[in-house]
C-alpha positions as protocol buffer text, in pm:
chain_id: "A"
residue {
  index: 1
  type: UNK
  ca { x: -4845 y: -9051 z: -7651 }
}
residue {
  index: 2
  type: UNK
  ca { x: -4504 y: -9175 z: -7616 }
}
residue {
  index: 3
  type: UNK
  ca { x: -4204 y: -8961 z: -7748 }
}
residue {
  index: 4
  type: UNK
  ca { x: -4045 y: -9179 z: -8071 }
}
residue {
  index: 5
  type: UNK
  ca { x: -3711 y: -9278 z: -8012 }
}
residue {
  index: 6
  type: UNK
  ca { x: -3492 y: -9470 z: -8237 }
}
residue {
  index: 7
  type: UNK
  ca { x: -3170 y: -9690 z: -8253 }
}
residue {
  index: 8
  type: UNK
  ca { x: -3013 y: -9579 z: -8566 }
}
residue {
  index: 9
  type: UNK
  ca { x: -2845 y: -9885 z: -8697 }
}
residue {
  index: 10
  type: UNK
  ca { x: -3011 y: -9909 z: -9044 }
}
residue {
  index: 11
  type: UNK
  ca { x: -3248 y: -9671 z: -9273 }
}
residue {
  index: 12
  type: UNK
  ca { x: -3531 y: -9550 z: -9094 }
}
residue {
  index: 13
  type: UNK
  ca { x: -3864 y: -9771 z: -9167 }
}
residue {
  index: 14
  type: UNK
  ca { x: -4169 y: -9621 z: -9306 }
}
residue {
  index: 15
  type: UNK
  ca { x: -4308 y: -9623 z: -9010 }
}
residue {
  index: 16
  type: UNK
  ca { x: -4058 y: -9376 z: -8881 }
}
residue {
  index: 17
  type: UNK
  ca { x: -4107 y: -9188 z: -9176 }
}
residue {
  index: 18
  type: UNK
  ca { x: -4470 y: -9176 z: -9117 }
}
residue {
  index: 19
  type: UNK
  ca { x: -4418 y: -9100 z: -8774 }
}
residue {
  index: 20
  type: UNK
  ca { x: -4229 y: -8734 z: -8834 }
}
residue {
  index: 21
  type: UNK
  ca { x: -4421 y: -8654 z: -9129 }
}
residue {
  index: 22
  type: UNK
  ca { x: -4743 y: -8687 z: -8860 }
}
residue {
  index: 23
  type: UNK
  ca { x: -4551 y: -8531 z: -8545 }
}
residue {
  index: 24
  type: UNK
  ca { x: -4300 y: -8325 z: -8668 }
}
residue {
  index: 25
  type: UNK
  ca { x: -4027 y: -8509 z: -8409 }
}
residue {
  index: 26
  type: UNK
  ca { x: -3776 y: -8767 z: -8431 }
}
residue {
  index: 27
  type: UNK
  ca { x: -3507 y: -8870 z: -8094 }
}
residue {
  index: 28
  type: UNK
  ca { x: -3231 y: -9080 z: -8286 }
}
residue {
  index: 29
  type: UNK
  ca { x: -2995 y: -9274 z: -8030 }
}
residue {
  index: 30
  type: UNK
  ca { x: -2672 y: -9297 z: -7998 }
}
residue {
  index: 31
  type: UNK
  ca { x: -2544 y: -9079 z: -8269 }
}
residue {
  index: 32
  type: UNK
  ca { x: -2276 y: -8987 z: -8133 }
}
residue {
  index: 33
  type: UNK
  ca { x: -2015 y: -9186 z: -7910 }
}
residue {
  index: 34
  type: UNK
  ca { x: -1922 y: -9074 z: -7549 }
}
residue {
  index: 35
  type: UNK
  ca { x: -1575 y: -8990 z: -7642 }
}
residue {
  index: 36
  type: UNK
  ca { x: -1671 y: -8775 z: -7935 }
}
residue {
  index: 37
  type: UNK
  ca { x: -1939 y: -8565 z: -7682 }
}
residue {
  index: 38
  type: UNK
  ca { x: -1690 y: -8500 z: -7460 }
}
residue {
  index: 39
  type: UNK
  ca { x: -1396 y: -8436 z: -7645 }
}
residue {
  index: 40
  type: UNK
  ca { x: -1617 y: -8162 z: -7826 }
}
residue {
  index: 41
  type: UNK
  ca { x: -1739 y: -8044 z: -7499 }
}
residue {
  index: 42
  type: UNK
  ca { x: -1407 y: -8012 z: -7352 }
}
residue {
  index: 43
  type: UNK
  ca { x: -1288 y: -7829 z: -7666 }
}
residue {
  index: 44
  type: UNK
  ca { x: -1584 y: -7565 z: -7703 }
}
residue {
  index: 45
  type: UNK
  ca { x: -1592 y: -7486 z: -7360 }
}
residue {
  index: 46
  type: UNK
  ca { x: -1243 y: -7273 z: -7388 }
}
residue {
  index: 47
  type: UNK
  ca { x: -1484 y: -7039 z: -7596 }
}
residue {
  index: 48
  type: UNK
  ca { x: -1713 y: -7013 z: -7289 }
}
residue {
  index: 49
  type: UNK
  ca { x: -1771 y: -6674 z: -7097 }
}
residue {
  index: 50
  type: UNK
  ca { x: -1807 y: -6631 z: -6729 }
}
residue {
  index: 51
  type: UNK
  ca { x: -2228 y: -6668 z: -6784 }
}
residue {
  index: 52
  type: UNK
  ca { x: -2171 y: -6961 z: -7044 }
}
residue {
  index: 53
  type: UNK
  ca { x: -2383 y: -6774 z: -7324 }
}
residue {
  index: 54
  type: UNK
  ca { x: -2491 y: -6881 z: -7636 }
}
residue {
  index: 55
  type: UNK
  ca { x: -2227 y: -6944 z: -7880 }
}
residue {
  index: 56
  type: UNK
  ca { x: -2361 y: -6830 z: -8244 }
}
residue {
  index: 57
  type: UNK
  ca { x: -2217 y: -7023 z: -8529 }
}
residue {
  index: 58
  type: UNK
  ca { x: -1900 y: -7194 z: -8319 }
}
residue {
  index: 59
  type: UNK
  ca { x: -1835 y: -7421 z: -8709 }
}
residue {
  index: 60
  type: UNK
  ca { x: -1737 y: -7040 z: -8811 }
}
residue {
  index: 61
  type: UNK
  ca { x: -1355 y: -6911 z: -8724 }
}
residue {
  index: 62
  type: UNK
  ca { x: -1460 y: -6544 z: -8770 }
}
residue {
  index: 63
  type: UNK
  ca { x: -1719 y: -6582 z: -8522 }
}
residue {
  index: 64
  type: UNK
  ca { x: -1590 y: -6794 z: -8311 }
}
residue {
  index: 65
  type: UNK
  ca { x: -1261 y: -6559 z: -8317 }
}
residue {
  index: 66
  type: UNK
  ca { x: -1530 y: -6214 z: -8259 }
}
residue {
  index: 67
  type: UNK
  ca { x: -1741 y: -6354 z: -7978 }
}
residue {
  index: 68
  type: UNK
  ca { x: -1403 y: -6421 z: -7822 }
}
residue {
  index: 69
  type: UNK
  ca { x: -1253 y: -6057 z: -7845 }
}
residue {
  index: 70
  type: UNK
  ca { x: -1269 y: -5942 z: -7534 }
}
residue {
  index: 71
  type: UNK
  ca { x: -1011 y: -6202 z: -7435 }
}
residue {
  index: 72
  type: UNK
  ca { x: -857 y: -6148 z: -7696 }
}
residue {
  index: 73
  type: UNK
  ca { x: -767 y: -5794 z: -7697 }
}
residue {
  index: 74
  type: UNK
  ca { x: -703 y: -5793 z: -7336 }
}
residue {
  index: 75
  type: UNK
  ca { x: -365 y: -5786 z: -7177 }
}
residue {
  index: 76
  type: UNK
  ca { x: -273 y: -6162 z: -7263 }
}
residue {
  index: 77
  type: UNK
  ca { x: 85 y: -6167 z: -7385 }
}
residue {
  index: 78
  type: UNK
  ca { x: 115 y: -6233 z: -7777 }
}
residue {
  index: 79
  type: UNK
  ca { x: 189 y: -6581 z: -7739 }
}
residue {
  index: 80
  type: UNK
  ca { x: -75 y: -6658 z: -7588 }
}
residue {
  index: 81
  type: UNK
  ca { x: -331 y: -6471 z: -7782 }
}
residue {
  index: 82
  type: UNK
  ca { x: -167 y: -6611 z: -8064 }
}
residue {
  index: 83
  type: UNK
  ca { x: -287 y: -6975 z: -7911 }
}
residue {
  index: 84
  type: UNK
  ca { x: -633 y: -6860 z: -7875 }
}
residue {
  index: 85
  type: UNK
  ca { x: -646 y: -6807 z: -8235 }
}
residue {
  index: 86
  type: UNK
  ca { x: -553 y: -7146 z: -8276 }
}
residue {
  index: 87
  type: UNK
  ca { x: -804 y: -7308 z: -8066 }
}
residue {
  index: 88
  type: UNK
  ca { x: -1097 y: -7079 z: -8274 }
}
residue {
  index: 89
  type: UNK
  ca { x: -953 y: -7328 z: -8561 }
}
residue {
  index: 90
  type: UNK
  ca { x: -963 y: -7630 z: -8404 }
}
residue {
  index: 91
  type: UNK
  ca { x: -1341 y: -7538 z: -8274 }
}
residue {
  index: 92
  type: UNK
  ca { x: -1449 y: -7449 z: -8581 }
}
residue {
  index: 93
  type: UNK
  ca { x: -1329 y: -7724 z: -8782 }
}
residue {
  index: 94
  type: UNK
  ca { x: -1447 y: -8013 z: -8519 }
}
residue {
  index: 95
  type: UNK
  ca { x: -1804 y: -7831 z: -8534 }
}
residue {
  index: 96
  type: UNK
  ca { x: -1808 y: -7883 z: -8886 }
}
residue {
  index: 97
  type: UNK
  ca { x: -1711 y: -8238 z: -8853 }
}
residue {
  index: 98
  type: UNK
  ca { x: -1960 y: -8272 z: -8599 }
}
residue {
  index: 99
  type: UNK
  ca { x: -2270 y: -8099 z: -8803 }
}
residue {
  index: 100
  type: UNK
  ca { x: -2192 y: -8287 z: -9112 }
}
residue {
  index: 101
  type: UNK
  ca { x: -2171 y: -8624 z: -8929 }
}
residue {
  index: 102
  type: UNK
  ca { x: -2260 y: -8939 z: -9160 }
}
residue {
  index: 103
  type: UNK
  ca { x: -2565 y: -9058 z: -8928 }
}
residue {
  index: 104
  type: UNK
  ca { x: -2720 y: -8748 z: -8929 }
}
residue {
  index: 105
  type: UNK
  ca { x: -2695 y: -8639 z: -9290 }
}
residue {
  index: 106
  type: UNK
  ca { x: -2827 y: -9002 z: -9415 }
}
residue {
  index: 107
  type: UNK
  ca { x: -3101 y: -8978 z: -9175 }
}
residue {
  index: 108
  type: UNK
  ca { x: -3193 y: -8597 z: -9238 }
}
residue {
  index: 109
  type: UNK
  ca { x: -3195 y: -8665 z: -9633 }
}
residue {
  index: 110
  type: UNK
  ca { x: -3428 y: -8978 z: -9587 }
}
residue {
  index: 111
  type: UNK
  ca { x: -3690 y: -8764 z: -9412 }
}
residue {
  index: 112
  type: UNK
  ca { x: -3646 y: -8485 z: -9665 }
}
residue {
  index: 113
  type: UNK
  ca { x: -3568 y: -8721 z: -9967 }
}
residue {
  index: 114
  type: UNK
  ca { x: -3326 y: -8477 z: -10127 }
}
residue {
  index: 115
  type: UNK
  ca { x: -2996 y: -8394 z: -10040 }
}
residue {
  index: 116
  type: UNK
  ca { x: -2946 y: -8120 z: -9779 }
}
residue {
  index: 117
  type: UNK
  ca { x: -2684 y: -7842 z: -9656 }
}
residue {
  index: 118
  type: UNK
  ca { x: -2662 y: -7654 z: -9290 }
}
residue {
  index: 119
  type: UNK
  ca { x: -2743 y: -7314 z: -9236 }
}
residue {
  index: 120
  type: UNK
  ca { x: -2596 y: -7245 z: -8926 }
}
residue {
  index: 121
  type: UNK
  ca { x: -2507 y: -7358 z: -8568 }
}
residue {
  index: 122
  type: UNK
  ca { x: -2536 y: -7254 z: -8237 }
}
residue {
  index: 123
  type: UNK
  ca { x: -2367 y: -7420 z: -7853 }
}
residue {
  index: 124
  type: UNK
  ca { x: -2635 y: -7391 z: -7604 }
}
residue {
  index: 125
  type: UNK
  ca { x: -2450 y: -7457 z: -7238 }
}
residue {
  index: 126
  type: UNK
  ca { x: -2730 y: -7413 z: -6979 }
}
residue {
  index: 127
  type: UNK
  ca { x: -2433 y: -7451 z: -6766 }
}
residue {
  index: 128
  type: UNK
  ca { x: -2557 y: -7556 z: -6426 }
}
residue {
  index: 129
  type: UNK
  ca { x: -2551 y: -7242 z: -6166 }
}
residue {
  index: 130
  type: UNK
  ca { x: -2467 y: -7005 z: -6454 }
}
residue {
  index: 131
  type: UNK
  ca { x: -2652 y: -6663 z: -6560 }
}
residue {
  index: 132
  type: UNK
  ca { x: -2876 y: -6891 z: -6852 }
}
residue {
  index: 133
  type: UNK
  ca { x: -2917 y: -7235 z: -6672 }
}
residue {
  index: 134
  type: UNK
  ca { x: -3285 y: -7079 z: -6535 }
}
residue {
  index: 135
  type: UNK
  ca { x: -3371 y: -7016 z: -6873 }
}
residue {
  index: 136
  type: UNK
  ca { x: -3686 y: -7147 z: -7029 }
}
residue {
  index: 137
  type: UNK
  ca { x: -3752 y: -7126 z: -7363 }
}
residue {
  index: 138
  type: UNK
  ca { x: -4126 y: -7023 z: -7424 }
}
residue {
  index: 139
  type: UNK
  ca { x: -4311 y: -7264 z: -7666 }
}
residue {
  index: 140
  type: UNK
  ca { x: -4179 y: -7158 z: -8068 }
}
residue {
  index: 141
  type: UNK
  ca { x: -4116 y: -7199 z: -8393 }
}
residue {
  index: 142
  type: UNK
  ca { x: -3788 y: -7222 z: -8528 }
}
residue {
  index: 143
  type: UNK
  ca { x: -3912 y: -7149 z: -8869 }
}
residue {
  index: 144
  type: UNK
  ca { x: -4043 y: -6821 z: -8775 }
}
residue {
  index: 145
  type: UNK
  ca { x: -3679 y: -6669 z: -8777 }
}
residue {
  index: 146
  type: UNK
  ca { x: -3608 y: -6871 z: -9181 }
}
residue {
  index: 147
  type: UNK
  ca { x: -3956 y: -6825 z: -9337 }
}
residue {
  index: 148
  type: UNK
  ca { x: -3937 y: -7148 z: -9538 }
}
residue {
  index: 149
  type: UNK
  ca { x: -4325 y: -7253 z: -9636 }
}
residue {
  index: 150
  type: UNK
  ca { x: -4227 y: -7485 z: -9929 }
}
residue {
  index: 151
  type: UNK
  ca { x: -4363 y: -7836 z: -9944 }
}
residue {
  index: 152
  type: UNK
  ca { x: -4207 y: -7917 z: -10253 }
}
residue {
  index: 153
  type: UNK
  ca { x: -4168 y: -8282 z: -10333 }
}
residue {
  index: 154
  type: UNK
  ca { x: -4151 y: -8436 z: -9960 }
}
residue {
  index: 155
  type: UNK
  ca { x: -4516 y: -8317 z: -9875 }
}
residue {
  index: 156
  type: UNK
  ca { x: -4322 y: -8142 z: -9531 }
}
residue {
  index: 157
  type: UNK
  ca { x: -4466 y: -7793 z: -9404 }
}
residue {
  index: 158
  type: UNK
  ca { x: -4154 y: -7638 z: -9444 }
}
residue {
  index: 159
  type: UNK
  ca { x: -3825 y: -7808 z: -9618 }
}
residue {
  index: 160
  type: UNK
  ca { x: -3595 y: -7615 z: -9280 }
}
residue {
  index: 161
  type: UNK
  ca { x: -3457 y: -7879 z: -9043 }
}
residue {
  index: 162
  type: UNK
  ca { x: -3346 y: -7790 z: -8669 }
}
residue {
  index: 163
  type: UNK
  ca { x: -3154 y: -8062 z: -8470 }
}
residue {
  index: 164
  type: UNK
  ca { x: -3024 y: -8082 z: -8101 }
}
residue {
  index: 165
  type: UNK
  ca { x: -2704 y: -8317 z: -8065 }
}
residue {
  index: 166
  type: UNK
  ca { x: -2679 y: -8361 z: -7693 }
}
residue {
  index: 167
  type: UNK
  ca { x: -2365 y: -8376 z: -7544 }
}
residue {
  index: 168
  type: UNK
  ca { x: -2476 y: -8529 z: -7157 }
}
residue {
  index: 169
  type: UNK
  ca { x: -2810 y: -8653 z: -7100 }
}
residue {
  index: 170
  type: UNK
  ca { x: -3118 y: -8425 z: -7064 }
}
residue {
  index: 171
  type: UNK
  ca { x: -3454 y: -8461 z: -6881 }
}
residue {
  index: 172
  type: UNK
  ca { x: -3749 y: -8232 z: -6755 }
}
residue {
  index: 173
  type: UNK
  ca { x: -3528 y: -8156 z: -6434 }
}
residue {
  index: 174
  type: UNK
  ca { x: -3212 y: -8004 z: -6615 }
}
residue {
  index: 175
  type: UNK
  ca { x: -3384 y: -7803 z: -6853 }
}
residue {
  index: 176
  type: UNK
  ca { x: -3473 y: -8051 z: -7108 }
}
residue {
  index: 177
  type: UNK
  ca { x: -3747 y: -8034 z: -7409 }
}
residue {
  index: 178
  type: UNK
  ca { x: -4089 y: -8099 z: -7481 }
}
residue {
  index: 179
  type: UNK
  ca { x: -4278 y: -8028 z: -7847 }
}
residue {
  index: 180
  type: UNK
  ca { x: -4615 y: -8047 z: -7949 }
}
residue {
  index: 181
  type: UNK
  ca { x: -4705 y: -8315 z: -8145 }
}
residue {
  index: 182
  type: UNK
  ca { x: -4824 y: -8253 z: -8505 }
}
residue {
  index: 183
  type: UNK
  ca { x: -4809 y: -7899 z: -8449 }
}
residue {
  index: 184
  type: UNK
  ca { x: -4604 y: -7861 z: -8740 }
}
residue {
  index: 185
  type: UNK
  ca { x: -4890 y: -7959 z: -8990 }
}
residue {
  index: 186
  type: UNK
  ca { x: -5067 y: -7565 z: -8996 }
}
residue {
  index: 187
  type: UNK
  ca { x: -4739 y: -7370 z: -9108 }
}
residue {
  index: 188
  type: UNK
  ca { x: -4644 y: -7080 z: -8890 }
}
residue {
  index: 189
  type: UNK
  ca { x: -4886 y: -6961 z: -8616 }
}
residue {
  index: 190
  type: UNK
  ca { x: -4860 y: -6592 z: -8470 }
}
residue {
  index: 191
  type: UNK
  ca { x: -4646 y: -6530 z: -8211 }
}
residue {
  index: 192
  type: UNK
  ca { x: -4475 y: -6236 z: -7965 }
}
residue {
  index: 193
  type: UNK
  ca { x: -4113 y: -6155 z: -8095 }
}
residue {
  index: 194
  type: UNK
  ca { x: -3885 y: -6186 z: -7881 }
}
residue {
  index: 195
  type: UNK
  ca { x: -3467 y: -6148 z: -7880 }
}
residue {
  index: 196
  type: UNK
  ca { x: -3314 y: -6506 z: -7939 }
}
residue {
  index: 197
  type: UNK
  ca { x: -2949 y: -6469 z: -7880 }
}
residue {
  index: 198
  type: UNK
  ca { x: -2781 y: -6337 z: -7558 }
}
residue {
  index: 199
  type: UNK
  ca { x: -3055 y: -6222 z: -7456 }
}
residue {
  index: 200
  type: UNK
  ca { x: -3161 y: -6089 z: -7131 }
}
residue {
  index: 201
  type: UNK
  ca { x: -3479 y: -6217 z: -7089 }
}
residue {
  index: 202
  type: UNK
  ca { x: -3565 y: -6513 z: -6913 }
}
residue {
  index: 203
  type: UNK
  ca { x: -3788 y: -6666 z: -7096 }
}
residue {
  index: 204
  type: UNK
  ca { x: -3644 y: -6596 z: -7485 }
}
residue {
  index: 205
  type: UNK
  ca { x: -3840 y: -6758 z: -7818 }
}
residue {
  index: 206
  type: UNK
  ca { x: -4154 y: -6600 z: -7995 }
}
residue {
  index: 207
  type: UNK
  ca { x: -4397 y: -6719 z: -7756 }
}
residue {
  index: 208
  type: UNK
  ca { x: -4687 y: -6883 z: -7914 }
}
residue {
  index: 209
  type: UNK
  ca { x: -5084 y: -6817 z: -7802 }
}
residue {
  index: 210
  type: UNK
  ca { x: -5172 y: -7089 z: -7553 }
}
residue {
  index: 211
  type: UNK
  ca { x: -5521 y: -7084 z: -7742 }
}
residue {
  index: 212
  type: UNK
  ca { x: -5309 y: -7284 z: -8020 }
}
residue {
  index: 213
  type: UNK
  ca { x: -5110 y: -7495 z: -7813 }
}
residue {
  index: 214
  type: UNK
  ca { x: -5393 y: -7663 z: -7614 }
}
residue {
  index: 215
  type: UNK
  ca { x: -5474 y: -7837 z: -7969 }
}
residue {
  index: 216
  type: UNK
  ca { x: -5165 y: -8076 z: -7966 }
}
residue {
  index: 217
  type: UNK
  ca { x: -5008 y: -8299 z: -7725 }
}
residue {
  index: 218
  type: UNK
  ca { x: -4772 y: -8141 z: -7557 }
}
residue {
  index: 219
  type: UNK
  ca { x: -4477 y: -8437 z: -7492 }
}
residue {
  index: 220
  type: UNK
  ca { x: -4190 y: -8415 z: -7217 }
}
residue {
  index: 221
  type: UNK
  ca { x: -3835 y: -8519 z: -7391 }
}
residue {
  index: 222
  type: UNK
  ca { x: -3593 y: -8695 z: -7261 }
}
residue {
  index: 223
  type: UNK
  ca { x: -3236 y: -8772 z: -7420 }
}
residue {
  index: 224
  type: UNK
  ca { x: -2893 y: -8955 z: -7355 }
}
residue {
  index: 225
  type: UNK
  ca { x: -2572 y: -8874 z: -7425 }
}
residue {
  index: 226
  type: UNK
  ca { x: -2542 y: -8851 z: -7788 }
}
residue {
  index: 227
  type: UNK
  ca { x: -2856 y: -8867 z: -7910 }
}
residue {
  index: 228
  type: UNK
  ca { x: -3020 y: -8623 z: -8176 }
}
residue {
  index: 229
  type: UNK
  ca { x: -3344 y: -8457 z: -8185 }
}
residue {
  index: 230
  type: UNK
  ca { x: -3455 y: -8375 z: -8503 }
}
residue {
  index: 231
  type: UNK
  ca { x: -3743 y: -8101 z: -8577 }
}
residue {
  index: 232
  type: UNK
  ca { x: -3990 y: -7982 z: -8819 }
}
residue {
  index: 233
  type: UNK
  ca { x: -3898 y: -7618 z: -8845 }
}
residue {
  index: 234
  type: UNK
  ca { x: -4276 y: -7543 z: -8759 }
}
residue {
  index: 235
  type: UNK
  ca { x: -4281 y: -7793 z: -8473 }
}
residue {
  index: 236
  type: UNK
  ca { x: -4331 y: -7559 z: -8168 }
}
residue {
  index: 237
  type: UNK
  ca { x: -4121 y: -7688 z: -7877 }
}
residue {
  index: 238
  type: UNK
  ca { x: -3976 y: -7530 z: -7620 }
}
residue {
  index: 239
  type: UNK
  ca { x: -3778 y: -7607 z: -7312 }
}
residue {
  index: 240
  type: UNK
  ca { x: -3749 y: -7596 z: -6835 }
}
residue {
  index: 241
  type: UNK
  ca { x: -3497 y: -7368 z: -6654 }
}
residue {
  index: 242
  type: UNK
  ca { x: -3248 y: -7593 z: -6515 }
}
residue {
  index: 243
  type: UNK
  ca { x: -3271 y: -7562 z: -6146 }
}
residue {
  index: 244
  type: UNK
  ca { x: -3091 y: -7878 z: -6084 }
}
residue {
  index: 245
  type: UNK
  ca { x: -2690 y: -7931 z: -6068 }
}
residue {
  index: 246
  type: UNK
  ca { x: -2640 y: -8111 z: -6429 }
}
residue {
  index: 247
  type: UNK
  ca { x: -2565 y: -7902 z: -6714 }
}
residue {
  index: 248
  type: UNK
  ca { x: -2717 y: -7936 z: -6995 }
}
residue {
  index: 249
  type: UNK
  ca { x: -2468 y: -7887 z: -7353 }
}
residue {
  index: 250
  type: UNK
  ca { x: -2623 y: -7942 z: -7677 }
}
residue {
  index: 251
  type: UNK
  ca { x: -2520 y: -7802 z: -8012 }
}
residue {
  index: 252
  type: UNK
  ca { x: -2772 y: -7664 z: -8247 }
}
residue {
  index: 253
  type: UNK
  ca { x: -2705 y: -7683 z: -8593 }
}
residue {
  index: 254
  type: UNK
  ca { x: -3028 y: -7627 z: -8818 }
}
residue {
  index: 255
  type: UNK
  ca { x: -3064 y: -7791 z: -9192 }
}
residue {
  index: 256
  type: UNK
  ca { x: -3244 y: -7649 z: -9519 }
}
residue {
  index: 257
  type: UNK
  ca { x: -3332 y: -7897 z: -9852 }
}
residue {
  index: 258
  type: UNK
  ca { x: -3066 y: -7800 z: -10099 }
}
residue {
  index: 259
  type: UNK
  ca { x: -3191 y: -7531 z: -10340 }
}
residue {
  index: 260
  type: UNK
  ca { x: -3426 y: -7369 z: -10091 }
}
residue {
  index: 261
  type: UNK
  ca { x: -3448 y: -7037 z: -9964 }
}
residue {
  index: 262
  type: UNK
  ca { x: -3436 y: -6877 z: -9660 }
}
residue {
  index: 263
  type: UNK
  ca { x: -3369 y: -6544 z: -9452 }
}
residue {
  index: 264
  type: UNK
  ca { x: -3002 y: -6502 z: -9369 }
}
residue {
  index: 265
  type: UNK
  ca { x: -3094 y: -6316 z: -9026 }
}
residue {
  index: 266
  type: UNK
  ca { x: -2860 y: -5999 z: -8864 }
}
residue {
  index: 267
  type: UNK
  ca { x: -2656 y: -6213 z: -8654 }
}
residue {
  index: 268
  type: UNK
  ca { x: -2699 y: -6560 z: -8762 }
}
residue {
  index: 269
  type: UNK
  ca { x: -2586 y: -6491 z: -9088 }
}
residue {
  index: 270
  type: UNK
  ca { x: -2712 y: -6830 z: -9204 }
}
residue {
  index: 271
  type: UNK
  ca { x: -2556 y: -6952 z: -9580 }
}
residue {
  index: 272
  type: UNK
  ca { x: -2550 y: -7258 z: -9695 }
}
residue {
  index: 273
  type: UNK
  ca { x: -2279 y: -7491 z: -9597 }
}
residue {
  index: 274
  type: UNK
  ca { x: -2180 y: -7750 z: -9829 }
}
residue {
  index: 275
  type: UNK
  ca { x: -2166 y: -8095 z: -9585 }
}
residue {
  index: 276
  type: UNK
  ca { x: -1993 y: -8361 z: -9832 }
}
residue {
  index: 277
  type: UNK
  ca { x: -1635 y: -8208 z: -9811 }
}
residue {
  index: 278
  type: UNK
  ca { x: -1385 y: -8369 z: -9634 }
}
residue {
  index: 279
  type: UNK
  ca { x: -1348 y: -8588 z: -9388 }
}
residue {
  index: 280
  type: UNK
  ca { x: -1566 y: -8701 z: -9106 }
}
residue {
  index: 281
  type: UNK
  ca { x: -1332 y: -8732 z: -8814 }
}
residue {
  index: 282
  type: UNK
  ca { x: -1612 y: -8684 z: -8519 }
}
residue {
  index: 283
  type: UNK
  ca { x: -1847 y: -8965 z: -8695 }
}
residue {
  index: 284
  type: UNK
  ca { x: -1960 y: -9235 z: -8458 }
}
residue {
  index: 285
  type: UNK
  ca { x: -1697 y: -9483 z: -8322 }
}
């Protein structure tokens, strides 16, 4: 099978419809313009420690502010930590702009056909030659962490949302993607928990049995510059170490139907996030 990709330029077709509601997986192209990828990569990189870890929740000034700490209680003279502070702002409010981009929304709340709100976010580096760029995520669930199983009015397997907006192309050799097709269908499987946030192991995310996984087609991902993967929070994916010398930035920013529930989680701390305020500066231009 051949990974769907689309050129968002109008509302998605029922085809395309039909085509996540039976895979779980959508690759929308061009989402976001080369300028706006790398101004935000530029920008969230001055949050980045020495191993480029995971940044939880980057649209957040508090968190932004404590995963920063030990800079900023180090030796740095006041004006300077004083600066830092304002660069947590201007993170945290181009994150926002850049979850709650116009494309996006439109095309999330087609596939869900109600209107939606984020959760959270997350800035995954794999910064080539870095402590995580060997890191490969074991095939999961996203859902398993949210524990959304309501179909409501959309027929979906769970109303949670996760999407990738990738800030420099990705492929099999950088530590790209791959799902399993229509794996989403059958809810939440069993799985080994695992730690999912600066965590030590190389292989993080509660693997799934391979007895389960050798039902689906498993298809290889690969992504441009801008483009968004959207996911079925029960489509198990998973993703390659990056071995090569191209990093590979995406943001993470995950999606609920408004009105749904979900579990918070210890350090995600996921709340809903109301997307239609203010402006969209980082929207496509």
């Amino acid at each position: 099978m051949e990974e769907k990709v689309i050129k968002k330029n109008k509302s998605l077709t029922k085809s395309e419809k039909d085509f996540y509601k039976s895979c779980g997986y959508l690759i929308i192209k061009n989402v976001l313009s080369n300028k706006t990828c790398d101004l935000f990569l530029e920008q969230i990189k001055k949050h980045a420690d020495e191993d480029f870890s995971a940044i939880m929740n980057p649209d957040r000034f508090e968190f932004l502010v404590a995963q920063s700490m030990g800079s900023m209680i180090s030796t740095l003279p006041l004006n300077e930590k004083v600066h830092q502070v304002e660069e947590c702002k201007k993170t945290a409010e181009m994150t926002f702009q850049l979850m709650s981009n116009i494309t996006a929304v439109s095309i999330l709340e087609e596939l869900q056909e109600h209107e939606i709100v984020a959760l959270m976010s997350q800035m995954l580096f794999k910064e080539a030659g870095s402590r995580y760029a060997d890191q490969a995520w074991q095939p999961h669930q996203d859902n398993v962490y949210v524990q959304n199983n309501s179909k409501n009015h959309n027929g979906h397997t769970t109303q949670y949302v996760t999407t990738n907006f990738f800030l420099s192309d990705a492929d099999k050799t950088n530590g790209g993607l791959y799902v399993y097709s229509g794996s989403h269908k059958f809810g939440l499987f069993d799985a080994d928990k695992k730690i999912s946030y600066r965590e030590s192991d190389g292989s993080p995310g509660n693997k799934i049995s391979d007895s389960f996984l050798k039902k689906f087609e498993k298809i290889e991902c690969s992504f441009k510059k801008g483009d968004l993967l959207v996911l079925n929070g029960n489509c198990v994916h998973g993703s390659h170490s990056n071995l090569s010398n191209r990093s590979r930035p995406l943001l993470s920013v995950s999606y609920i139907t408004k009105g749904e529930s979900f579990i918070p989680g210890k350090n995600a701390n996921r709340k809903v996030i109301n997307l239609k305020q203010g402006n969209n500066k980082l929207k496509k231009n």
